[in-house]
py3Dmol code that shows the C-alpha trace and the ligand (Angstrom):
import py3Dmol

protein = """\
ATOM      1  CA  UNK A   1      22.241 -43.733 -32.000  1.00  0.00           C
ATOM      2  CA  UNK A   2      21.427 -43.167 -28.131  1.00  0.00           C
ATOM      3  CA  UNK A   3      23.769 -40.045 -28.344  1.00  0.00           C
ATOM      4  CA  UNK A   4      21.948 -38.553 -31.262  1.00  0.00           C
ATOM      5  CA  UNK A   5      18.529 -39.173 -29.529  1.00  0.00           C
ATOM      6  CA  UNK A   6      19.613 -37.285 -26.602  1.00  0.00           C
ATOM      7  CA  UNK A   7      21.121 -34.617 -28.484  1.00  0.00           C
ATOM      8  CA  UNK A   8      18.104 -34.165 -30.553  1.00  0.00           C
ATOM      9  CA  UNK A   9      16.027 -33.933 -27.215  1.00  0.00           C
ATOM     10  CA  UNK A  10      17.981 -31.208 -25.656  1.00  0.00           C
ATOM     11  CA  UNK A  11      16.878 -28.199 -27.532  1.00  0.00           C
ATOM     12  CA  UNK A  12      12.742 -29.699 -26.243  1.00  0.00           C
ATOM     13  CA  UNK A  13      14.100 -29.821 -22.569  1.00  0.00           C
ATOM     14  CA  UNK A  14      16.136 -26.196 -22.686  1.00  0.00           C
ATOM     15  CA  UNK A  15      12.878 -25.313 -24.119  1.00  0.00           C
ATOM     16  CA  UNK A  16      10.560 -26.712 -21.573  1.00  0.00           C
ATOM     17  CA  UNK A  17      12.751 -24.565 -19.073  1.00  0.00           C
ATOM     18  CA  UNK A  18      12.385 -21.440 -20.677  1.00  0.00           C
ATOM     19  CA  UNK A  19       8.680 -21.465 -20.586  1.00  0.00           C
ATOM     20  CA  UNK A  20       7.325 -22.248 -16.987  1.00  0.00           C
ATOM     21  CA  UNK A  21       3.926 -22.725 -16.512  1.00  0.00           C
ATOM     22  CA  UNK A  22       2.246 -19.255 -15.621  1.00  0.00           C
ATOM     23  CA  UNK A  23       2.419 -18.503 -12.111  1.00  0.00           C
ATOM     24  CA  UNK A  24      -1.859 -18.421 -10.769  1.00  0.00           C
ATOM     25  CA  UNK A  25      -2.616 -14.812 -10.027  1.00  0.00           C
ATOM     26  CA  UNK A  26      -3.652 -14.334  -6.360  1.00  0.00           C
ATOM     27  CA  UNK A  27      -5.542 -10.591  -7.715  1.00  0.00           C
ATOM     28  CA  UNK A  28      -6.286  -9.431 -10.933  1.00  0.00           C
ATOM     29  CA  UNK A  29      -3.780  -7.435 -12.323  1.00  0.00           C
ATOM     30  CA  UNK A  30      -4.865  -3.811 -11.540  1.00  0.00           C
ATOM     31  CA  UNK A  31      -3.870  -0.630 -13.578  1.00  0.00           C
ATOM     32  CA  UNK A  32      -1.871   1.288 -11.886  1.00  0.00           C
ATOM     33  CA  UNK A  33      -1.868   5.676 -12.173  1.00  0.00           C
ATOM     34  CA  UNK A  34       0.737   6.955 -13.237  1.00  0.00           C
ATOM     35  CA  UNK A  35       0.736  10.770 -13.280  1.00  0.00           C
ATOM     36  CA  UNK A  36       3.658  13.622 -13.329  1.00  0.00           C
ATOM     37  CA  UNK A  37       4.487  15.493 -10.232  1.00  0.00           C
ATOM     38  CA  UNK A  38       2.721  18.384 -11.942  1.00  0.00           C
ATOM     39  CA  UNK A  39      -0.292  16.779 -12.617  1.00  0.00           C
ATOM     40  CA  UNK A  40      -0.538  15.667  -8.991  1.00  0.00           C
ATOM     41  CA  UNK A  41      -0.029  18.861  -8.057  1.00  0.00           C
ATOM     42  CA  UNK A  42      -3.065  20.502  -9.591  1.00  0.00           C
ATOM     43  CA  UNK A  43      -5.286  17.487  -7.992  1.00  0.00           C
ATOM     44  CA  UNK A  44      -4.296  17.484  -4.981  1.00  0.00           C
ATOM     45  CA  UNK A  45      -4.276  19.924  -1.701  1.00  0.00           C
ATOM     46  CA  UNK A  46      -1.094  21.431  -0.822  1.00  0.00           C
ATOM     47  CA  UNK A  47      -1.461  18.747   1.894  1.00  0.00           C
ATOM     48  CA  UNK A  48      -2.341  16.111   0.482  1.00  0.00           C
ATOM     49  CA  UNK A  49       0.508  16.529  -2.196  1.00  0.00           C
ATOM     50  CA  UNK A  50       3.419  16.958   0.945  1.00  0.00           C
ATOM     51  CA  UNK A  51       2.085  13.473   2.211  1.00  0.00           C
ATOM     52  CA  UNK A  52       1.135  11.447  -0.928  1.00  0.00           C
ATOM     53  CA  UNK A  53       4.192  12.703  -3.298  1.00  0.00           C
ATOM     54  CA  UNK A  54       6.735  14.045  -0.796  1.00  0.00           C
ATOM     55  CA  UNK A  55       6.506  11.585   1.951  1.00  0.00           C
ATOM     56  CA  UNK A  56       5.333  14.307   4.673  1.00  0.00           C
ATOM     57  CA  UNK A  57       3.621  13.499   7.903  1.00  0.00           C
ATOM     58  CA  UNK A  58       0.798  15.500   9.153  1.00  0.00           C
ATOM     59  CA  UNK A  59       1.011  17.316  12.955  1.00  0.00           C
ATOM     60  CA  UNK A  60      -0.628  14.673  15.506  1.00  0.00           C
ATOM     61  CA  UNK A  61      -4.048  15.007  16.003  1.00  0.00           C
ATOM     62  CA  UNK A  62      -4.527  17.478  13.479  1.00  0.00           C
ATOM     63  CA  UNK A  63      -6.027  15.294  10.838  1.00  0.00           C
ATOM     64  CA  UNK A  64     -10.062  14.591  10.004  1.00  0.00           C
ATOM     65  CA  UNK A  65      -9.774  10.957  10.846  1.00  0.00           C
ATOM     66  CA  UNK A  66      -7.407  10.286  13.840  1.00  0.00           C
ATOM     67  CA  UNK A  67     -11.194  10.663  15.568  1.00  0.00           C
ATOM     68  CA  UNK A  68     -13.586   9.459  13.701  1.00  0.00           C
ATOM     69  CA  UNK A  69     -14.791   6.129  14.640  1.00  0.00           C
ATOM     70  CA  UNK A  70     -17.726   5.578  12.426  1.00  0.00           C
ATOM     71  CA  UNK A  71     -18.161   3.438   9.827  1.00  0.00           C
ATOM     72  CA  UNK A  72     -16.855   3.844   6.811  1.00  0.00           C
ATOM     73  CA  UNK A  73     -14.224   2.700   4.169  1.00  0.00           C
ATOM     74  CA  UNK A  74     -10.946   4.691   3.457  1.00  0.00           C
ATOM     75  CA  UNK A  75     -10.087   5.322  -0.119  1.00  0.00           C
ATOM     76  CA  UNK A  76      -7.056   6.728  -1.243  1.00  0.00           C
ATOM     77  CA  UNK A  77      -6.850  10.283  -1.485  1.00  0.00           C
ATOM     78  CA  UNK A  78      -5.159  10.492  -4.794  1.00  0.00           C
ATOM     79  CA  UNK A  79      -6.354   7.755  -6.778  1.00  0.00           C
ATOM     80  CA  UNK A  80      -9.511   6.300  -4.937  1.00  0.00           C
ATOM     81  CA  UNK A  81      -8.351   2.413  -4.066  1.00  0.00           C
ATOM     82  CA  UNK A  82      -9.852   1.006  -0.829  1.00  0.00           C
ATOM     83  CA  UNK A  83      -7.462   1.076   1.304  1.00  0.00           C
ATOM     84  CA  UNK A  84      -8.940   0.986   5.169  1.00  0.00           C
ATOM     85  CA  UNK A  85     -12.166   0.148   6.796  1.00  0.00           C
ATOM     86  CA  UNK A  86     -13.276   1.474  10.107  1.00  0.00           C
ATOM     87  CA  UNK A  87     -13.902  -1.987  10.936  1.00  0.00           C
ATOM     88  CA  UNK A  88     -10.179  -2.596  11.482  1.00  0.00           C
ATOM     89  CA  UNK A  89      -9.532   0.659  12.831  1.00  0.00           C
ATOM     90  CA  UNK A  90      -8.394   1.234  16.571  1.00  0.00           C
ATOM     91  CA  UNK A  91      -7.745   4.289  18.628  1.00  0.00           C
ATOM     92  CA  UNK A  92      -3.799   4.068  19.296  1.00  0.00           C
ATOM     93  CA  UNK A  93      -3.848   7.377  21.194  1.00  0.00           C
ATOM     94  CA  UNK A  94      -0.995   8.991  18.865  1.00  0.00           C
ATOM     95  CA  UNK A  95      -3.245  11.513  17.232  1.00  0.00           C
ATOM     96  CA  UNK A  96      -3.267   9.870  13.417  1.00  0.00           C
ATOM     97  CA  UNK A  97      -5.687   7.484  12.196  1.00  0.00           C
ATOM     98  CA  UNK A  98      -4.778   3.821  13.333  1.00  0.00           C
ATOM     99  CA  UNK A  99      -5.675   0.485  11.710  1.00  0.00           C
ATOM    100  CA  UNK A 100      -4.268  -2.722  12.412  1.00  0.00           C
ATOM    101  CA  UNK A 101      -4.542  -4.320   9.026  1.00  0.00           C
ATOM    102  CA  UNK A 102      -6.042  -2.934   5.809  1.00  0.00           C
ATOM    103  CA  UNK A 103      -9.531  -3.604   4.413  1.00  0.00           C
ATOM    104  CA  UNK A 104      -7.688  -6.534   2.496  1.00  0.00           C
ATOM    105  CA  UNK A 105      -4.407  -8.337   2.213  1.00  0.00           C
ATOM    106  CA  UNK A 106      -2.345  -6.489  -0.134  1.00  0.00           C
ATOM    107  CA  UNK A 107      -4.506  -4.156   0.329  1.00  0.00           C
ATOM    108  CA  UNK A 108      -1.492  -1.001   0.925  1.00  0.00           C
ATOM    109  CA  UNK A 109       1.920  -1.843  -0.051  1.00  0.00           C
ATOM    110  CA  UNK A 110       5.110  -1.816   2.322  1.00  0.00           C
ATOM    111  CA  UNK A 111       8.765  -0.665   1.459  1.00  0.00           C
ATOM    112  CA  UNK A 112      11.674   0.300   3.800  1.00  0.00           C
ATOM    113  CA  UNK A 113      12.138   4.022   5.066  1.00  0.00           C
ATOM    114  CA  UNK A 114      15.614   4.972   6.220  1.00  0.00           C
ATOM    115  CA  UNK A 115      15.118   8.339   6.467  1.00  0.00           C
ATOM    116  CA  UNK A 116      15.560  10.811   9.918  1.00  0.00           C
ATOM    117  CA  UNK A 117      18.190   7.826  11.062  1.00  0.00           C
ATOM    118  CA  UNK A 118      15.334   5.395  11.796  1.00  0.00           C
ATOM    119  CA  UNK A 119      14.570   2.058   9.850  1.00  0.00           C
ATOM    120  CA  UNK A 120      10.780   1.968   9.626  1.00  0.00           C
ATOM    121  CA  UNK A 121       7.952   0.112   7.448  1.00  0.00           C
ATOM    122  CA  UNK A 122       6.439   2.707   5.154  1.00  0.00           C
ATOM    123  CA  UNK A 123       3.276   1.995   3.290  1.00  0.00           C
ATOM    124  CA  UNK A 124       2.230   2.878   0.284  1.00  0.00           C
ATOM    125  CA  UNK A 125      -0.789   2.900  -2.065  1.00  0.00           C
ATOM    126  CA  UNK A 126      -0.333   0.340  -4.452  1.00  0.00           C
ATOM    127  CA  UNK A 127      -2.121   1.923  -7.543  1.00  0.00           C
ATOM    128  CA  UNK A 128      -0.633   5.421  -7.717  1.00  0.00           C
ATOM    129  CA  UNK A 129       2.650   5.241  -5.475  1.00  0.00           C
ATOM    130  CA  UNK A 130       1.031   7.797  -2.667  1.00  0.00           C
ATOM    131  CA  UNK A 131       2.884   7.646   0.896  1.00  0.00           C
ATOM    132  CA  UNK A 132       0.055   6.914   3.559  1.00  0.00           C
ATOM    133  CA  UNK A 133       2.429   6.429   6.180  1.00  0.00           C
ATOM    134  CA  UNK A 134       4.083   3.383   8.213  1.00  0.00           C
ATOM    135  CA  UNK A 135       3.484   0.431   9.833  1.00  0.00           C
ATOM    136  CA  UNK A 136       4.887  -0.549  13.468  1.00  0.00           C
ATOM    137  CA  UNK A 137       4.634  -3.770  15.437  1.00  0.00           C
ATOM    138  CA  UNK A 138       3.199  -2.471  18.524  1.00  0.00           C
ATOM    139  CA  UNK A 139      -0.660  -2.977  17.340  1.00  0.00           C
ATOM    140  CA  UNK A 140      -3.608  -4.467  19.148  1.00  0.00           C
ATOM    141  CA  UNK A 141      -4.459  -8.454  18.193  1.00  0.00           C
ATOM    142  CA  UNK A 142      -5.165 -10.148  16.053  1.00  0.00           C
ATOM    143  CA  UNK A 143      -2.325  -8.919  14.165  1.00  0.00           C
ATOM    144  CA  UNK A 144       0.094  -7.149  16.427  1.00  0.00           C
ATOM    145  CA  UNK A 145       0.094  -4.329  13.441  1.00  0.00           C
ATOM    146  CA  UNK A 146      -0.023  -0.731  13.541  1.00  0.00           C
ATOM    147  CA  UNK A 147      -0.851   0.823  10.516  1.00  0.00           C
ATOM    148  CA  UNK A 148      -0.256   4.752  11.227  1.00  0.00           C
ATOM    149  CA  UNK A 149      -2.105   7.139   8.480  1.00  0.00           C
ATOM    150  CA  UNK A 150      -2.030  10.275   7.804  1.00  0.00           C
ATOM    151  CA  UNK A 151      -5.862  11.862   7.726  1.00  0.00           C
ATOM    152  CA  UNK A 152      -4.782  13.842   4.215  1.00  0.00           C
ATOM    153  CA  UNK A 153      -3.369  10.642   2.488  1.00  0.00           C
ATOM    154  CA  UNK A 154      -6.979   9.288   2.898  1.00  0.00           C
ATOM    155  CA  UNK A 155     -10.710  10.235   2.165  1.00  0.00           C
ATOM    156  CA  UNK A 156     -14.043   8.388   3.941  1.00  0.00           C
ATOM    157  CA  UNK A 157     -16.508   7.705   2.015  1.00  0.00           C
ATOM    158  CA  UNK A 158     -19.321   5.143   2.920  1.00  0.00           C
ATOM    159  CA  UNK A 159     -18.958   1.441   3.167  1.00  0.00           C
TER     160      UNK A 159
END
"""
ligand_1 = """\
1
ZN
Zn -3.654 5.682 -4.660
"""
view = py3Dmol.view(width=600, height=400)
view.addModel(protein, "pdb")
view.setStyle({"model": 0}, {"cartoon": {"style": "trace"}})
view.addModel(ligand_1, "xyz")
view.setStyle({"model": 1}, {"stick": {}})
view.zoomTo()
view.show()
């Protein structure tokens, strides 16, 4: 009788497995833009399109923003997210705009880079895909990060 009670139970506990209780969200879900290379290449500049969709890097100090040091927030050039805010940006001396964290956590989104021989941090914008550029450990407290943008990948707009 025991054995047919347990037997009738195991299809609730395989059951109970199956169906975990939702994980809490730490963000709303946020759409993301999808768009063909095509169509990103009729909204974009020809620069903006090398950096965002080809993972280019802009010449050092050739960029609007590795200067600019007032406020304002730093939107994605492609899609508009928030991305950057002058108030964590630093002047690194390497010519490209500098941060060392963005305006929130999870804020940019980081995947590995192998290319030119090197293994390095790139970052990306998590709502349309665009390269901004990497992330090195050799920042300024309190994080010890050093988020390295290029000036095309981004637009200012006020805070
Ligand atoms: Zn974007």
């Amino acid at each position: 009788m025991r054995g047919v009670l347990l037997l009738a139970l195991l299809p609730l506990l395989h059951c109970d497995r199956l169906a975990p209780a939702p994980a809490p969200a730490a963000q709303p879900a946020e759409a993301k833009v999808v768009k063909s290379e095509e169509e990103w290449r009729k909204l974009l500049t020809p620069a903006q399109f090398h950096i965002l969709r080809e993972h280019g890097t802009e010449p050092a100090f050739s960029g609007a923003y590795w200067d600019k040091h007032d406020r304002a927030v730093y939107v994605c050039a492609a899609c508009g997210k928030r991305l950057f805010s002058s108030e964590q940006k630093f002047d690194s001396g390497t010519g490209w705009p500098s941060f060392w964290a963005p305006i929130a956590p999870g804020a940019v989104a980081p995947s590995e880079d192998t290319s030119y021989g090197m293994v390095r941090t790139e970052v990306h914008c998590p709502r349309c895909g665009g390269h901004l550029g990497h992330v090195f450990d050799d920042g300024p407290p309190p994080t010890g990060k050093r988020y390295c943008i290029n000036s095309a990948a981004i637009a200012a707009v006020a805070p």
